[in-house]
KOLVEXBA-499115 format. One record per residue: residue number from 1; residue in three letters; chain; z negated, x negated, y negated of N, C-alpha, C, O in turn. Coordinates in nm, 2 decimals, padded with zeros to 4 digits. Layout:
N
- num/residu/chaine/n.Z/n.X/n.Y/ca.Z/ca.X/ca.Y/c.Z/c.X/c.Y/o.Z/o.X/o.Y
- NUM/ala/A/Z/X/Y/Z/X/Y/Z/X/Y/Z/X/Y;
...
//
This chain:
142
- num/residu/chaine/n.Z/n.X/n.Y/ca.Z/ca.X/ca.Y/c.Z/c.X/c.Y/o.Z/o.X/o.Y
- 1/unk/A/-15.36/03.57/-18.92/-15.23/03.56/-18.86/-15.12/03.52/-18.96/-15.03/03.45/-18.92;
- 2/unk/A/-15.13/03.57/-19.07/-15.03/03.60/-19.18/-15.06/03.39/-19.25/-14.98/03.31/-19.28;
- 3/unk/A/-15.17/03.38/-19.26/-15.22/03.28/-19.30/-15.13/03.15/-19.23/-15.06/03.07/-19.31;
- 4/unk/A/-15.13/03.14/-19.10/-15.11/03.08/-18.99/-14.94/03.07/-19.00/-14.87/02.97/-18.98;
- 5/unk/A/-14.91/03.16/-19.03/-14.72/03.16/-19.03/-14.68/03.08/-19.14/-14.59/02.99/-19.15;
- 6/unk/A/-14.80/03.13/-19.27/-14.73/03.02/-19.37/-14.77/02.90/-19.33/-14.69/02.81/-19.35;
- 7/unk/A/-14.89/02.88/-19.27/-14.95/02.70/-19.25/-14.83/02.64/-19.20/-14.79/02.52/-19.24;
- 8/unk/A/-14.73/02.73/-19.08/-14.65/02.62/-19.05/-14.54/02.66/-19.08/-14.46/02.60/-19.00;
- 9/unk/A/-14.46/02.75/-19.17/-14.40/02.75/-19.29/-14.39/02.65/-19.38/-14.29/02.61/-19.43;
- 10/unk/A/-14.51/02.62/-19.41/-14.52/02.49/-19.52/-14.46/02.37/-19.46/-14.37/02.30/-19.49;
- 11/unk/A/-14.57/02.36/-19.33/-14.55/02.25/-19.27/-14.39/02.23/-19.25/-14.34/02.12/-19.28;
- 12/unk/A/-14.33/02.32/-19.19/-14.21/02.29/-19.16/-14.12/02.24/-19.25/-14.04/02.15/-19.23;
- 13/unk/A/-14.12/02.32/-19.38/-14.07/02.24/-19.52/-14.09/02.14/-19.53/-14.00/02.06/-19.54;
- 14/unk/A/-14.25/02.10/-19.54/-14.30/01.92/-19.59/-14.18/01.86/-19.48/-14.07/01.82/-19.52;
- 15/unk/A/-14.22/01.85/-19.35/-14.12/01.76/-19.25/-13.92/01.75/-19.29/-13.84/01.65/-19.31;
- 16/unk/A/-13.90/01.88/-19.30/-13.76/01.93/-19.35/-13.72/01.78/-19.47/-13.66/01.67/-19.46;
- 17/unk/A/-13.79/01.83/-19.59/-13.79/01.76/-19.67/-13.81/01.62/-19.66/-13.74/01.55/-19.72;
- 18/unk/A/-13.91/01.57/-19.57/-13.94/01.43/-19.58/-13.77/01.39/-19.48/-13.69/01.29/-19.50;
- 19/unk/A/-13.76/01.48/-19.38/-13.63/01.37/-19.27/-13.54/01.40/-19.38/-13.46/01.30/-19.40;
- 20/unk/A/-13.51/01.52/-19.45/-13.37/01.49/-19.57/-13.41/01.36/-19.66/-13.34/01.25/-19.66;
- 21/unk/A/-13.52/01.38/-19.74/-13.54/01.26/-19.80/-13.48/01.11/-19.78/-13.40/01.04/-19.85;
- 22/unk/A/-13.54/01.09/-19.66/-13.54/00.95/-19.54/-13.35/00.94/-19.54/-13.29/00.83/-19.55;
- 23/unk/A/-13.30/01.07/-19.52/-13.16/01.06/-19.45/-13.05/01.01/-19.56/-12.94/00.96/-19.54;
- 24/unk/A/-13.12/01.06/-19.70/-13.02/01.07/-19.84/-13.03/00.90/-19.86/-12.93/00.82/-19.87;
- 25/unk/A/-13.16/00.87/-19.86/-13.26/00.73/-19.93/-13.15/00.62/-19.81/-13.07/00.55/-19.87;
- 26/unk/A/-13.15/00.61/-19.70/-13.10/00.52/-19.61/-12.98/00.57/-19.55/-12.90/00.47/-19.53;
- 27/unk/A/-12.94/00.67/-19.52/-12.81/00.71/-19.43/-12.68/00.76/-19.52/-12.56/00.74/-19.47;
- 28/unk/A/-12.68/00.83/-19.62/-12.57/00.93/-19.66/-12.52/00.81/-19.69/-12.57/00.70/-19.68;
- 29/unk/A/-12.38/00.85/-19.74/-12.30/00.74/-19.77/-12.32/00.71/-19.90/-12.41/00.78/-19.96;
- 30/unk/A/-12.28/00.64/-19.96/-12.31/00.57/-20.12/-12.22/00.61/-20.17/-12.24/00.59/-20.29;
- 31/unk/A/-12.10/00.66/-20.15/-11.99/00.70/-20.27/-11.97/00.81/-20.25/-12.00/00.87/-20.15;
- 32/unk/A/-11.91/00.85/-20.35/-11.79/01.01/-20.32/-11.68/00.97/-20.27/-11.62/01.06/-20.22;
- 33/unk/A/-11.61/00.87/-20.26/-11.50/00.86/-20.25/-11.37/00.87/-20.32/-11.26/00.85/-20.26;
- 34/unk/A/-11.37/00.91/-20.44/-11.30/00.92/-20.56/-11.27/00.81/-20.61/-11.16/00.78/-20.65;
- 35/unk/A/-11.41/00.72/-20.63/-11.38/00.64/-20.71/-11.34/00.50/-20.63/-11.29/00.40/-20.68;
- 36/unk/A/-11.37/00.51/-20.49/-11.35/00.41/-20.38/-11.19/00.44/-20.36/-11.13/00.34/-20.34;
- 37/unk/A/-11.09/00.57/-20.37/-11.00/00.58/-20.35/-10.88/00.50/-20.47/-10.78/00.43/-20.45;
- 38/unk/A/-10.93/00.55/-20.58/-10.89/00.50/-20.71/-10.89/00.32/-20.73/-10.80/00.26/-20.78;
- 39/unk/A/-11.00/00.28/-20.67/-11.03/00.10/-20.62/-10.89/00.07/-20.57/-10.80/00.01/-20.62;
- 40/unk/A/-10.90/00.15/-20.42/-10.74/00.10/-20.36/-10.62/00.14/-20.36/-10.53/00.11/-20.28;
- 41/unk/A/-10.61/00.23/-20.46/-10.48/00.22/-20.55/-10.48/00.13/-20.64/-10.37/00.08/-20.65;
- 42/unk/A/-10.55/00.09/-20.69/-10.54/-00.05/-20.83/-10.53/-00.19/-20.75/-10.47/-00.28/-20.81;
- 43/unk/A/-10.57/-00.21/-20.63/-10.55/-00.29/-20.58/-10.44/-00.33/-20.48/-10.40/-00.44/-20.46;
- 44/unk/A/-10.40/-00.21/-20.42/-10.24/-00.19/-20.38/-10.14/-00.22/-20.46/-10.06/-00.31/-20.43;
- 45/unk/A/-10.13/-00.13/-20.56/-10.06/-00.14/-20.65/-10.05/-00.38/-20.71/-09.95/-00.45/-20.75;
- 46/unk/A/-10.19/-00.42/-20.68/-10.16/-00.54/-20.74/-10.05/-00.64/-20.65/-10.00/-00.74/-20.70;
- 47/unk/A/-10.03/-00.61/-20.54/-09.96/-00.66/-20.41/-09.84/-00.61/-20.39/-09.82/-00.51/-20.32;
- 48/unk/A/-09.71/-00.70/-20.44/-09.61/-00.67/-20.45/-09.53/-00.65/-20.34/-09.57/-00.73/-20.26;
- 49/unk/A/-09.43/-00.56/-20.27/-09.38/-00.59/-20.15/-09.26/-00.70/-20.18/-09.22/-00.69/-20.30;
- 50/unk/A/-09.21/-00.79/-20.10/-09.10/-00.91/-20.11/-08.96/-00.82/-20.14/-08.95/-00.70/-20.12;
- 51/unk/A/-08.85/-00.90/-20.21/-08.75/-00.82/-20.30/-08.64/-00.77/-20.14/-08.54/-00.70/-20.15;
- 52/unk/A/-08.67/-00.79/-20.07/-08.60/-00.76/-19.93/-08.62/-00.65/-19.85/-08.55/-00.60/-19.76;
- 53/unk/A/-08.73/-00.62/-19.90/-08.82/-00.48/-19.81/-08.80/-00.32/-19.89/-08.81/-00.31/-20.01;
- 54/unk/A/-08.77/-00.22/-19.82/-08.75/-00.14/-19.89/-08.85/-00.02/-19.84/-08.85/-00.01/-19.71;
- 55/unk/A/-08.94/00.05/-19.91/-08.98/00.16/-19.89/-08.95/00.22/-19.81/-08.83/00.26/-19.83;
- 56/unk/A/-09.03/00.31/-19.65/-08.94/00.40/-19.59/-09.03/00.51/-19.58/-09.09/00.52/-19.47;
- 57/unk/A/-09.04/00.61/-19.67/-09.13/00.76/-19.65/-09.23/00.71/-19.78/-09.23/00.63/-19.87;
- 58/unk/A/-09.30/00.83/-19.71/-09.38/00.83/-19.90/-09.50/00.75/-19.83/-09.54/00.77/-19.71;
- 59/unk/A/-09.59/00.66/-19.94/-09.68/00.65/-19.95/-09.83/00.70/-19.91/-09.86/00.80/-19.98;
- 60/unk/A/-09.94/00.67/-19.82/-10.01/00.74/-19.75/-10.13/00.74/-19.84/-10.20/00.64/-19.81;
- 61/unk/A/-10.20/00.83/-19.96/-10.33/00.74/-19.96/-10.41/00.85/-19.93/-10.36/00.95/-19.94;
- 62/unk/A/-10.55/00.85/-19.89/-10.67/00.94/-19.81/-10.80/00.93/-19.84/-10.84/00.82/-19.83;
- 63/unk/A/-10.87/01.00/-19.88/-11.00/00.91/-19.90/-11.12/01.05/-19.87/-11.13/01.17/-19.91;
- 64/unk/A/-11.20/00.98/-19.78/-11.29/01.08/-19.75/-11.47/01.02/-19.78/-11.48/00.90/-19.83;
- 65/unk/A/-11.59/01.08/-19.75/-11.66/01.03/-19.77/-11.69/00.92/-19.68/-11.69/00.82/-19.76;
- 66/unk/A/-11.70/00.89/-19.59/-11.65/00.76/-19.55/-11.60/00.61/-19.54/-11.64/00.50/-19.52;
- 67/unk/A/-11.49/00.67/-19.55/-11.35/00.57/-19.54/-11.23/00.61/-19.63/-11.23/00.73/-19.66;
- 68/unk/A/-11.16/00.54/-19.68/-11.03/00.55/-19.77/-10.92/00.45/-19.70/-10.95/00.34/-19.64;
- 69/unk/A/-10.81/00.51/-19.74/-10.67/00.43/-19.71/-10.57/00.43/-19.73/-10.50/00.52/-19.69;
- 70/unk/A/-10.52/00.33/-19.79/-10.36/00.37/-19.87/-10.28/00.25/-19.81/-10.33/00.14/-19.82;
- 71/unk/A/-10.15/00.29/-19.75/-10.07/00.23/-19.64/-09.94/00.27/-19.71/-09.94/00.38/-19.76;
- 72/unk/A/-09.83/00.20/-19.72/-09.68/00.24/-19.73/-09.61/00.12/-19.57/-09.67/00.02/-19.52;
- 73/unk/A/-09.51/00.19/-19.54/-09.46/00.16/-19.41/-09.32/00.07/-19.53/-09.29/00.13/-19.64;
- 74/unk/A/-09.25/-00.05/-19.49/-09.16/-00.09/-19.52/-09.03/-00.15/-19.42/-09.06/-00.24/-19.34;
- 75/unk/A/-08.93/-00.13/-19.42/-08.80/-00.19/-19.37/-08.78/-00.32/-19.45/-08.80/-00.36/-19.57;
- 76/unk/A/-08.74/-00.36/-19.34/-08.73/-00.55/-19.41/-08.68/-00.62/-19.30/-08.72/-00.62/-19.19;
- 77/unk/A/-08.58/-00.70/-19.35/-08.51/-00.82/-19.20/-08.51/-00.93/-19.25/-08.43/-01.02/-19.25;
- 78/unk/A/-08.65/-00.93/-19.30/-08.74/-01.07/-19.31/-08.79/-01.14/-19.19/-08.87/-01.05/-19.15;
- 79/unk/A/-08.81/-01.19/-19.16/-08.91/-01.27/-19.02/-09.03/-01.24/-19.03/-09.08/-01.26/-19.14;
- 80/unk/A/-09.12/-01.19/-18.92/-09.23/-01.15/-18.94/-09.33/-01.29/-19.04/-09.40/-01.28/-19.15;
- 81/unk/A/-09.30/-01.37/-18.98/-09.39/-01.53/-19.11/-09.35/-01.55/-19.18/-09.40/-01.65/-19.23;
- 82/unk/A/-09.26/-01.52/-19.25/-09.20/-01.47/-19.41/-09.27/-01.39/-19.45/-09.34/-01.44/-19.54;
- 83/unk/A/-09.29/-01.22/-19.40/-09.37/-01.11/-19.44/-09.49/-01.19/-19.48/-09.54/-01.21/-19.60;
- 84/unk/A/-09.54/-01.23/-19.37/-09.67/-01.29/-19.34/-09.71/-01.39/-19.44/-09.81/-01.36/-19.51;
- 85/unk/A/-09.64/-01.50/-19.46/-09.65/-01.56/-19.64/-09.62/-01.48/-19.74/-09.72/-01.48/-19.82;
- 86/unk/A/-09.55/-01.43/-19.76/-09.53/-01.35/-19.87/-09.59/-01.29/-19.94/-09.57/-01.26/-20.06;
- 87/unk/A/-09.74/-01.22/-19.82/-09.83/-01.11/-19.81/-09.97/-01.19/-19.85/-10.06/-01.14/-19.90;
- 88/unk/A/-09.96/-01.34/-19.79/-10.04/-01.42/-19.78/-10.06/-01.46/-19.92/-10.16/-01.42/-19.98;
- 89/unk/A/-09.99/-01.52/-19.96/-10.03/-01.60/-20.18/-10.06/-01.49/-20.23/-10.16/-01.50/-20.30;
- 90/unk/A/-10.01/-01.35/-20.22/-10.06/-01.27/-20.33/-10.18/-01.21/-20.29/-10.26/-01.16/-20.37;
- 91/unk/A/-10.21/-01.21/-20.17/-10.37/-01.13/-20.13/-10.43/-01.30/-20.21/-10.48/-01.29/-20.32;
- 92/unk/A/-10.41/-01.40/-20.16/-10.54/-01.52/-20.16/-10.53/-01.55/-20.35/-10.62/-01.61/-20.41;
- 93/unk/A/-10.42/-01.50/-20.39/-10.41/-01.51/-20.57/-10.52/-01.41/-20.64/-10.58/-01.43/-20.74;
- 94/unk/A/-10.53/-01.28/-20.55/-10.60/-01.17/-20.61/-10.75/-01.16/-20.57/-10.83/-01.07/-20.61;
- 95/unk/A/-10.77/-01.23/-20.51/-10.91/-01.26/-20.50/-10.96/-01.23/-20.33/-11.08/-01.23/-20.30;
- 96/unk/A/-10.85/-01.19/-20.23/-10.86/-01.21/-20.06/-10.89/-01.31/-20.02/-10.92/-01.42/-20.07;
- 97/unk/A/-10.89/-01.28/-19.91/-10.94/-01.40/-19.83/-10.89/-01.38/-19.66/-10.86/-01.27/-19.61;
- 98/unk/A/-10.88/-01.48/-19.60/-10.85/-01.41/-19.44/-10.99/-01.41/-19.40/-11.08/-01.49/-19.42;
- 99/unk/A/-10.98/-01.27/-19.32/-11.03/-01.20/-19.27/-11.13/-01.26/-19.09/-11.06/-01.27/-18.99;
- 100/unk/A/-11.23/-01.29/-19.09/-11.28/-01.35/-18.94/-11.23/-01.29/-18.84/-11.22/-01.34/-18.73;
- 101/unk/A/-11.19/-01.16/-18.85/-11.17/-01.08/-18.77/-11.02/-01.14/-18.71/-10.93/-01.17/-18.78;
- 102/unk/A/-11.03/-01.14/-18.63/-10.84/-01.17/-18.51/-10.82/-01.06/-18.47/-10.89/-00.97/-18.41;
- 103/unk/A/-10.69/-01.08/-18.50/-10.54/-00.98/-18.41/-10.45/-00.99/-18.37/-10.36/-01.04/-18.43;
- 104/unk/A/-10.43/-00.96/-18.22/-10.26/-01.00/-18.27/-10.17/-00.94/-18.26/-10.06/-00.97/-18.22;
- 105/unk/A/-10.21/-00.83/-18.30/-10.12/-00.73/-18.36/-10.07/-00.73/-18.51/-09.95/-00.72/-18.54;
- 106/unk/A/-10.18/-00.76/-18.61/-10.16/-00.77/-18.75/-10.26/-00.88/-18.78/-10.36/-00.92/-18.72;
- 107/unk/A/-10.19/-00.91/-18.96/-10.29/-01.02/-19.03/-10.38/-00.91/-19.11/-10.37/-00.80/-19.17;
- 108/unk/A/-10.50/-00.99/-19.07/-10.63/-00.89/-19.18/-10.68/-00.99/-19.29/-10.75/-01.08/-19.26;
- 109/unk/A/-10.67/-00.97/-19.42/-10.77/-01.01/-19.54/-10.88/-00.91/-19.57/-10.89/-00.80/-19.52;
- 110/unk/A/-10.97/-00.96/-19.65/-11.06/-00.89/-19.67/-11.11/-00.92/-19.81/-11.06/-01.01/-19.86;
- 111/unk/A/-11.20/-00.85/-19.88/-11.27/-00.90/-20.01/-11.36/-00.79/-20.01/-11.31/-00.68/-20.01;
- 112/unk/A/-11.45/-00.80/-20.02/-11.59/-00.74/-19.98/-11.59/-00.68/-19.88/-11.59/-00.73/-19.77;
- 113/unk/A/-11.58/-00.52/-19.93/-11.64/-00.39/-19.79/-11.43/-00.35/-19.78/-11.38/-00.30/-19.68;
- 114/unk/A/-11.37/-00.39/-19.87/-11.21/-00.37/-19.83/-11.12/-00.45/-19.76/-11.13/-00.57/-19.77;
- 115/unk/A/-11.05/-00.42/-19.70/-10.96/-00.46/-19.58/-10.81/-00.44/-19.61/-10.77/-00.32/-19.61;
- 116/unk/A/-10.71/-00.54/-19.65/-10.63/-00.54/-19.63/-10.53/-00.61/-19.50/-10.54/-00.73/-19.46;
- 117/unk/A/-10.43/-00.48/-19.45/-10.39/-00.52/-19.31/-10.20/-00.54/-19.31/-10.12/-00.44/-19.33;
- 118/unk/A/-10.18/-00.62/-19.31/-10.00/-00.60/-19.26/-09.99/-00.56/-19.07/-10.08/-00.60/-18.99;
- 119/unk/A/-09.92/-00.53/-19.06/-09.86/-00.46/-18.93/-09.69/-00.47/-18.89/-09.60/-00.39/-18.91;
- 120/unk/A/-09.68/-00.56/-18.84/-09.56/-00.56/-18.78/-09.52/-00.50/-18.77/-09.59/-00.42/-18.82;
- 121/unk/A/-09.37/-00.41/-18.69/-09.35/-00.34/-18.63/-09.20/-00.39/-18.59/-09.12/-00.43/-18.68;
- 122/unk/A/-09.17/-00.38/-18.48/-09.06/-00.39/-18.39/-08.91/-00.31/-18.43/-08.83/-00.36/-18.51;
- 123/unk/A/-08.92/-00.23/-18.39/-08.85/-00.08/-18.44/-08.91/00.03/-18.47/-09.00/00.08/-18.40;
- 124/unk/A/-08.84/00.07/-18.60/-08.70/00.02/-18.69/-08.82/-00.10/-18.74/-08.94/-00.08/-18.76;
- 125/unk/A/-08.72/-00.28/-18.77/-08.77/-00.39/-18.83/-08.86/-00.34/-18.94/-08.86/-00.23/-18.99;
- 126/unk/A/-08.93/-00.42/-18.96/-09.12/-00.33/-19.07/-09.20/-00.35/-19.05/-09.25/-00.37/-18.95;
- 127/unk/A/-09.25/-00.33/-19.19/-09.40/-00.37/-19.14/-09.51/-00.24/-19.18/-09.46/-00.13/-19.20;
- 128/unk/A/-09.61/-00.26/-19.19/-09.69/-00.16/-19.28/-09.77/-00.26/-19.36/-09.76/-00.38/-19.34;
- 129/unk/A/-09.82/-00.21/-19.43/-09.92/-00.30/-19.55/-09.98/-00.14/-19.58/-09.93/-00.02/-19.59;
- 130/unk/A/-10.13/-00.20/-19.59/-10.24/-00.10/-19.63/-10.40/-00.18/-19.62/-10.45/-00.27/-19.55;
- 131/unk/A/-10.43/-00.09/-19.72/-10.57/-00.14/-19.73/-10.65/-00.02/-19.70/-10.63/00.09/-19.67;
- 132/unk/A/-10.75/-00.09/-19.71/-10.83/00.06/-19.68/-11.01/00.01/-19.66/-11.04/-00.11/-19.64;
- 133/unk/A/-11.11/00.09/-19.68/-11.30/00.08/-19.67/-11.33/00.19/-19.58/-11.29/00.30/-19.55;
- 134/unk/A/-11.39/00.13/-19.57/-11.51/00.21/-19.48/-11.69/00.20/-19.51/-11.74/00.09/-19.54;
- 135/unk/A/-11.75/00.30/-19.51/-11.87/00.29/-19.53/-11.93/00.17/-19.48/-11.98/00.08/-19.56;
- 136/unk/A/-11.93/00.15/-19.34/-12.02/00.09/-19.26/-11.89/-00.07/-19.29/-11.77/-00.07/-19.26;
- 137/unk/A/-11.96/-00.17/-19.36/-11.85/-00.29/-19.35/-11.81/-00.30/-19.24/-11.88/-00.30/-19.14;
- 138/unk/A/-11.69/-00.32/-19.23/-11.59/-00.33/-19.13/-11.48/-00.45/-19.17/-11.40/-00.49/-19.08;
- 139/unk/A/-11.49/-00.50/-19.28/-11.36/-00.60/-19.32/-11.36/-00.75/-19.22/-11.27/-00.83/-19.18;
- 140/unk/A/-11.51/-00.74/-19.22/-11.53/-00.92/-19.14/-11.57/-00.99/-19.29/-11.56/-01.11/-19.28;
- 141/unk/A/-11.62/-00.97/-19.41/-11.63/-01.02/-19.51/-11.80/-00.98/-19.54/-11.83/-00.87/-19.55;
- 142/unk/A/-11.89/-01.09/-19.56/-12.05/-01.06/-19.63/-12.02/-00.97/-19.70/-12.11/-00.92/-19.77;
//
């Protein structure tokens, strides 16, 4: 009887082990997120806002195992397709690209598994700009 408990004692382990194995090998995510957070700050930072736009609140950035995101919201009484060029030469100078994905709510670029988004906003005049990854590609970019 005693025998029998460990048989499937063991057994239970071996399986345990083999679906964690399987789950680390193919499913867990591939980063900590530390170093994917640190990516899009260096990359935010390379994207200038236009000399008309002013900062409104602090800076958002997040990063979990998952997904990461760093967003600042801006005031600006620029024309939305002013933003929209302005935002445009320095993403496609830094190595962006537009994004396959359509909106029409906001313009999306992309460069690899990262996503950079502007966002209009109505009131108060503004936009947001943020970038941000996600585990599972989501940019619209190979």
């Amino acid at each position: 009887m005693d025998f029998l408990k460990l048989l499937k004692g063991c057994i239970f382990t071996i399986f345990l082990a083999f679906f964690l194995g399987v789950w680390i090998l193919f499913e867990a995510p591939k980063s900590s997120g530390v170093a994917d957070l640190k990516r899009l700050e260096e990359e935010f930072v390379k994207i200038h806002p236009p000399a008309y736009s002013y900062q409104s609140g602090e800076k958002h950035a997040s990063s979990k195992v998952s997904s990461g995101l760093v967003q600042q919201f801006y005031l600006t009484k620029m024309a939305e397709v002013d933003v929209k060029d302005f935002y445009e030469k320095q993403l496609l100078a830094n190595g962006w690209r537009e994004s396959p994905i359509e909106s029409l709510t906001e313009w999306t670029y992309c460069k690899g598994r990262l996503r950079a988004e502007i966002s209009p906003q109505a009131k108060p005049s503004g936009y947001t700009f943020s970038i941000s990854w996600f585990s599972q590609n989501t940019s619209g970019c190979p």
